[in-house]
C-alpha positions as CSV (number, residue, x, y, z in Angstrom):
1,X,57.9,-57.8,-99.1
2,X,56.9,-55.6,-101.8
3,X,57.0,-52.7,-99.6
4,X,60.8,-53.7,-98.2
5,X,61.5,-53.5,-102.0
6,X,60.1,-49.8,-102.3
7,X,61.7,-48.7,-99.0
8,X,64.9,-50.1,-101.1
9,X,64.3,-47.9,-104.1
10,X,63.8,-45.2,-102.2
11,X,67.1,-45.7,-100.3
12,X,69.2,-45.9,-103.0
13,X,67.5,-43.1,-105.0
14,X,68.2,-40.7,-102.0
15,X,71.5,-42.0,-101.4
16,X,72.6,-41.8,-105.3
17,X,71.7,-38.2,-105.1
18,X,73.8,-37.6,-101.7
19,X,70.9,-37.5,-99.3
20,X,72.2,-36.8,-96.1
21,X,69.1,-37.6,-94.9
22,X,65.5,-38.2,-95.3
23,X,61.7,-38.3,-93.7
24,X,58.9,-40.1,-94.1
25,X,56.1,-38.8,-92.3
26,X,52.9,-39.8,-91.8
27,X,50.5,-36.9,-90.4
28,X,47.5,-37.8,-88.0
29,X,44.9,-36.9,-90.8
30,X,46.4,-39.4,-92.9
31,X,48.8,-37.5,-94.9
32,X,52.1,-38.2,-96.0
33,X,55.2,-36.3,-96.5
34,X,58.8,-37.3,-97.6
35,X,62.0,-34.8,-97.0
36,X,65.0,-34.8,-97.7
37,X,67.4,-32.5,-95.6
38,X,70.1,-31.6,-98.6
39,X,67.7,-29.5,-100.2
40,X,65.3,-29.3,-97.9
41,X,62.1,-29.7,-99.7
42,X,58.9,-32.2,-100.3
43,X,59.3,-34.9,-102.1
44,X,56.5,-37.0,-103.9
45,X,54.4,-38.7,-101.5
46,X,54.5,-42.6,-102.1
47,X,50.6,-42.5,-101.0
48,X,49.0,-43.3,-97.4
49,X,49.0,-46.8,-97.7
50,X,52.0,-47.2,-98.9
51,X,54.0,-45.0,-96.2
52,X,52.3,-46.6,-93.6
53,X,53.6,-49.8,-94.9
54,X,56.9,-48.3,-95.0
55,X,56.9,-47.4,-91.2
56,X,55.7,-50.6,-90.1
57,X,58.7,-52.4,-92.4
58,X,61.1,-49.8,-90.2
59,X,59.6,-50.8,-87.0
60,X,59.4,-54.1,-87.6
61,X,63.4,-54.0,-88.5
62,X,64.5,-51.8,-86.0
63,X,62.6,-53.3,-83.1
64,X,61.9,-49.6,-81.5
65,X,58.8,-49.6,-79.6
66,X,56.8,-47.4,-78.0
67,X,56.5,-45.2,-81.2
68,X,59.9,-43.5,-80.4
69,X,63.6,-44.3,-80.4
70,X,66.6,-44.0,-82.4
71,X,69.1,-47.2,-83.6
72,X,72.0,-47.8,-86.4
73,X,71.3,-50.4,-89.4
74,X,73.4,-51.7,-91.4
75,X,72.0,-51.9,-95.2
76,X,73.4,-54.4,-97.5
77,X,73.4,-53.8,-101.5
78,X,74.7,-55.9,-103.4
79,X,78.0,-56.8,-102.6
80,X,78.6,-53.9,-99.5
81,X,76.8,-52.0,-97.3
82,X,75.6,-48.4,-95.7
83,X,75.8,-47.6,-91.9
84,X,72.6,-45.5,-91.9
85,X,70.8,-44.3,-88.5
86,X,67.1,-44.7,-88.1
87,X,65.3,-42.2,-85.5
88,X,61.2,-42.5,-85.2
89,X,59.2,-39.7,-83.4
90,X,55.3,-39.7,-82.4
91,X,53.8,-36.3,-82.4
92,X,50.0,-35.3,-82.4
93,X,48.9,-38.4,-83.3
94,X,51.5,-38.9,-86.0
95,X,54.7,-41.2,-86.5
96,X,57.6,-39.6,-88.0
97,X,60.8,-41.5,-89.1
98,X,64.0,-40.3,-90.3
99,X,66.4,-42.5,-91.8
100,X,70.4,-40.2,-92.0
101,X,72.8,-41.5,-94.5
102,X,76.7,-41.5,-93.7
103,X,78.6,-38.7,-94.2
């Protein structure tokens, strides 16, 4: 659960700072990178570990298998919600996921 609570903080950090959407990627050597699209640069890396955690939390949520597939969720805060759509990739090894915020 402690990771679902940093996936959280990251959510509403990016979506504070109208993210219109953002990256977590985790490479096939191990390394991490987080993007964001509305500025289109790397953002600090939560750690290995930690981002893996992160992508298993998504898949676990989302239900896709397979290591690819793309699906809407509905994130509740407080007292409403965001519509945001989750995509996940596997390339060379690596699983990407991208989580868009609404418009």
């Amino acid at each position: 659960m402690v990771y679902l609570h940093l996936l959280a903080k990251y959510l509403l950090k990016f979506f504070h700072n109208n993210a219109e959407k953002i990256s977590v990627t985790r490479l096939d050597d191990g390394n991490v990178k987080i993007t964001a699209e509305y500025r289109k640069t790397d953002l600090p890396s939560p750690g290995s570990e930690v981002a893996e955690k992160i992508i298993e939390t998504v898949i676990g949520i989302t239900h896709i298998e397979g290591g690819e597939g793309k699906t809407p969720l509905a994130l509740g805060i407080r007292d409403s919600s965001i519509d945001l759509s989750i995509k996940m990739k596997t390339k060379n090894g690596g699983k990407k996921v991208t989580i868009k915020f609404p418009e």
